[in-house]
C-alpha positions in Angstrom: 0.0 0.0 0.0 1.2 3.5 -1.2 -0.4 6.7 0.1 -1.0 9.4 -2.4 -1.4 12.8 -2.2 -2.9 15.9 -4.6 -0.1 18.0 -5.5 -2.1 21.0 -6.8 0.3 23.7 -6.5 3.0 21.4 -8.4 3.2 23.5 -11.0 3.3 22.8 -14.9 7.1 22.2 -15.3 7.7 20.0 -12.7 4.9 17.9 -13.7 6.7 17.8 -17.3 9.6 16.7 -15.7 8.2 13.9 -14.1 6.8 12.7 -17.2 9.7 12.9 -18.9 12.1 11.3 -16.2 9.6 8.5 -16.9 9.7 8.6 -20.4 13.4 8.4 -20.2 13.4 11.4 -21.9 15.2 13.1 -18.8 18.0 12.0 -16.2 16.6 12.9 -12.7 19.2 15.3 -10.9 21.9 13.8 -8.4 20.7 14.5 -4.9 23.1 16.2 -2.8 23.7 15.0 0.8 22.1 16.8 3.4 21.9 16.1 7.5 18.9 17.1 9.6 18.4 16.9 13.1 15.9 16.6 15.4 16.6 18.3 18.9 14.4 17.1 21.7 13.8 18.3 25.0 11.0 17.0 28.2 7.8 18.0 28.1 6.7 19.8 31.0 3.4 19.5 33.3 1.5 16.5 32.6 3.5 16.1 29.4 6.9 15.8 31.6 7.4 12.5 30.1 6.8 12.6 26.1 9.2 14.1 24.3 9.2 18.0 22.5 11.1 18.4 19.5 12.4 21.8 18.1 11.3 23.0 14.9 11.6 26.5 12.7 9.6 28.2 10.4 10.7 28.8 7.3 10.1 32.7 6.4 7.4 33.4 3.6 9.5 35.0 1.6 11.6 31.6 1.2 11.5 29.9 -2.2 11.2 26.2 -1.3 8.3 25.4 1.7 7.9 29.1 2.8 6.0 28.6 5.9 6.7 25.0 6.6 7.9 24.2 10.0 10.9 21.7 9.6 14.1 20.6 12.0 17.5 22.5 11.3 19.7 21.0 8.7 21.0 21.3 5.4 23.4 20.6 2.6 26.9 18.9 3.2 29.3 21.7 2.5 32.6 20.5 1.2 34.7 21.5 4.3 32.7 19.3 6.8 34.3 16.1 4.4 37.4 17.8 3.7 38.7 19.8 7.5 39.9 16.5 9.3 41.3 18.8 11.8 38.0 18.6 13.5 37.8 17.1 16.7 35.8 14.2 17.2 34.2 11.9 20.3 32.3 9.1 20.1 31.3 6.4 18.0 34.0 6.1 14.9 33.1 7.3 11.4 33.3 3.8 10.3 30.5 2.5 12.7 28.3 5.1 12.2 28.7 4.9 8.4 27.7 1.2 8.6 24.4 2.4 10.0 23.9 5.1 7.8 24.8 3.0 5.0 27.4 5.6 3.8 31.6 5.4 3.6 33.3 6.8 6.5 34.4 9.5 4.6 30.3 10.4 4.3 29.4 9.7 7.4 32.1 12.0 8.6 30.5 14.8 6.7 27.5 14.0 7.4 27.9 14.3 11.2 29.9 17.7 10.6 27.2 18.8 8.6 24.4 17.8 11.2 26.3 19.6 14.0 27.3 22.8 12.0 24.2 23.5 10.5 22.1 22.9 14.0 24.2 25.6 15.3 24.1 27.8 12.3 20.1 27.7 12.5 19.2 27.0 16.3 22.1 28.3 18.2 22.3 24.8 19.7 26.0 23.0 19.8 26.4 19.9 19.7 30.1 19.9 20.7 32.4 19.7 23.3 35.8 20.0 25.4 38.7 17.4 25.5 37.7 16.4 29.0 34.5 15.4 27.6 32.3 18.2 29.5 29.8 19.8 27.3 29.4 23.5 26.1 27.5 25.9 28.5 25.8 28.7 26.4 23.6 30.0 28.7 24.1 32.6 31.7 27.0 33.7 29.9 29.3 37.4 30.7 27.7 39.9 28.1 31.5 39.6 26.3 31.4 36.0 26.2 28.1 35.4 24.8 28.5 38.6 22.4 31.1 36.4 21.0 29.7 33.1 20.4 26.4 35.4 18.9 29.4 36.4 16.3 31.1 33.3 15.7 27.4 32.0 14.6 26.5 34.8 12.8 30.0 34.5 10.6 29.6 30.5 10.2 26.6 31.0 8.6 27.3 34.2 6.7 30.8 31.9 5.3 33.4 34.2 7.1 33.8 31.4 9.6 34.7 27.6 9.0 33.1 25.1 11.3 36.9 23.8 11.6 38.0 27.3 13.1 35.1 28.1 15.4 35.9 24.4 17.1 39.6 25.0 16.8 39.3 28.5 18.3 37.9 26.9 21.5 39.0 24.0 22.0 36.0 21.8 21.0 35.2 18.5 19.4 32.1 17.2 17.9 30.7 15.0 19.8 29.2 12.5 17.1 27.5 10.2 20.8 25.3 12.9 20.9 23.5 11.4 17.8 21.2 8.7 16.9 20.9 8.2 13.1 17.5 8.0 12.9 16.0 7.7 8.9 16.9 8.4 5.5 14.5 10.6 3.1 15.4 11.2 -0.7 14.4 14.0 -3.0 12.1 12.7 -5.9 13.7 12.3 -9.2 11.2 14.9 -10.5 12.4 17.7 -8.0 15.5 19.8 -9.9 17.1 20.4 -6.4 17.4 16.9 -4.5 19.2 15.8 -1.4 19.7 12.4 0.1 19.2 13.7 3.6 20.0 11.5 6.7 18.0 12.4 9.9 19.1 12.1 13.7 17.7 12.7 16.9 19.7 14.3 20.0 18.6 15.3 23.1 19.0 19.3 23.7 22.5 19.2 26.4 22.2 20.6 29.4 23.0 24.4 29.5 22.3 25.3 26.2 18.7 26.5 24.7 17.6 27.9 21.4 18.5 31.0 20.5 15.8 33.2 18.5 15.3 33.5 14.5 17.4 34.5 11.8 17.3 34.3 8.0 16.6 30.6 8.1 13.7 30.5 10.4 11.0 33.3 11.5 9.9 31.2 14.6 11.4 28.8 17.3 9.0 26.5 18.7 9.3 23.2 20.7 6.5 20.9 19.7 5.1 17.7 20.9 4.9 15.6 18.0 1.4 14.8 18.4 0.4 18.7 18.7 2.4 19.6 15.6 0.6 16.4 13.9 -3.0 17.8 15.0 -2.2 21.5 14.1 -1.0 20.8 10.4 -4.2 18.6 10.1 -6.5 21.2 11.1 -4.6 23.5 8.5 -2.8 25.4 10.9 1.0 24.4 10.3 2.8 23.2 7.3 4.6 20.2 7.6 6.5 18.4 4.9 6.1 14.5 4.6 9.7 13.8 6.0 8.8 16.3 9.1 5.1 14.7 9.4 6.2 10.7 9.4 9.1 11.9 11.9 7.2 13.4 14.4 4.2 10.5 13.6 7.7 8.1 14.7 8.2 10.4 18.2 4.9 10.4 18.6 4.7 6.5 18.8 8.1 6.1 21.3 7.0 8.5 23.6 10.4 9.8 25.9 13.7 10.8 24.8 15.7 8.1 26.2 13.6 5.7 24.2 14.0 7.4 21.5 17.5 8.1 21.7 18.0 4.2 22.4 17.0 3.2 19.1 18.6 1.1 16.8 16.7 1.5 13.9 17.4 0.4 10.3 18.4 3.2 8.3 16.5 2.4 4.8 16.3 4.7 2.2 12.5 6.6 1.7 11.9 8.0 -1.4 8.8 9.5 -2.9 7.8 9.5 -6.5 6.2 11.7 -8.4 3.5 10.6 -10.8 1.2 12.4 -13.2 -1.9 10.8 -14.1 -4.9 12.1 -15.9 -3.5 15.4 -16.0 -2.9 15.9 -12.1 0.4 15.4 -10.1 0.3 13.2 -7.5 3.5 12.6 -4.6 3.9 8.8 -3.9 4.7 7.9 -0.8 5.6 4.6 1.0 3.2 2.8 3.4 6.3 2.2 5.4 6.7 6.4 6.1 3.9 6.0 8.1 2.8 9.5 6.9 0.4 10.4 9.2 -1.3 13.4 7.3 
């Protein structure tokens, strides 16, 4: 069983290229790799022991999914492969690329990528010292956190390297912080595509997100099943990847069960199909899309 939904606002060419792609008329684009992650916090009250999960709006004035709400993340840059001067704890580039099905090489990048664009967007650091404590980014001297508002605002402006801000203070990603958690591809229709691995980590103690910039025009933490209800009442845009994630959290309950997962890291990949002049997105019963 395959769910399908009614892609309305498609939009003439990319329906064109979907027929052609399956006319063999047209080679689909390579999809670039991408890391997303999904912070999580406790609930509070009554909710103390489900999980909230941090997500950002996407300003309007955004090209791809103005509005949506998604989890930080973005493209592999070539420095997060290529800086091997970054520090690095916990589990080895080769285990984790058996899990995420990638070389060591990727997974590398892909865990630089995860950590460096959570920062850029959130303000949250998944990082640490040599003596294994964590960063503290909160109740900082006006000087100090002046600074680290900087160095963020230079990573993501390019002015920065993720390699240099680490260097700079003595830090190492911590890659235990992780839990690969799924795999979501582009489909071939889309000209932009990205083979984007997910994870889940827990928000470390003394840090907290830090307010909007040019990636996001609201931070919110969400229970999953809250963000599920609000997008199908209309209220909130979710993408499918963001909808069957949170459907997943919704199902675990609590971080640490969450973050004790082992799960299978299969490739999910959505297809689009035009039929009877309407273009429909194809998506696997296993993503468990809830909307």
């Amino acid at each position: 069983m395959r769910i399908r939904l009614d892609l309305i606002a498609a939009g003439e060419l990319l329906a064109q290229r979907a027929a052609a792609i399956a006319a063999g008329q047209l080679a689909p684009a390579v999809p670039r790799d991408a890391a997303t992650v999904m912070v999580l916090r406790p609930g509070s009250g009554p909710q103390a022991d489900r999980a909230e999960v941090l997500m950002l709006r996407r300003p309007a004035a955004m090209a791809f999914a103005p509005g949506a709400y998604v989890f930080p993340g973005g493209s592999v840059d070539p420095a997060d492969g290529d800086d091997l001067g970054i520090g690095w704890a916990g589990p080895s580039p080769e285990e984790l690329g058996a899990w995420l099905g990638a070389s060591p090489g990727q997974a590398r990048a892909l865990v630089c990528a995860a950590v460096r664009e959570t920062f850029e967007e959130s303000g949250v650091l998944l990082a640490g010292h040599e003596d294994g404590s964590l960063v503290s980014l909160v109740s900082l001297p006006p000087d100090d956190e002046a600074s680290w508002a900087a160095d963020r605002t230079a990573l993501a402006d390019g002015r920065l390297t993720f390699g240099e801000l680490l260097g700079r203070r003595g830090l190492v990603i911590r890659a235990d912080l992780l839990t690969p958690w799924s795999r979501w591809i582009t489909p071939e229709a889309e000209p932009r595509r990205f083979d984007t691995r997910f994870f889940a980590a827990a928000l470390p103690p003394g840090q907290q997100a830090a307010g909007s910039n040019a990636e996001a025009d609201r931070v919110a933490w969400l229970r999953p099943l809250a963000a599920i209800s609000a997008a199908r009442a209309g209220e909130m845009l979710l993408l499918p990847p963001t909808a069957a994630t949170l459907q997943e959290f919704a199902a675990c309950g609590g971080i640490a069960e969450i973050l004790a997962s082992r799960r299978a890291i299969m490739p999910i990949q959505p297809t689009l199909v035009v039929e009877d002049g309407k273009t429909w997105l194809d998506i696997p019963d296993e993503a468990r899309y809830p909307l």
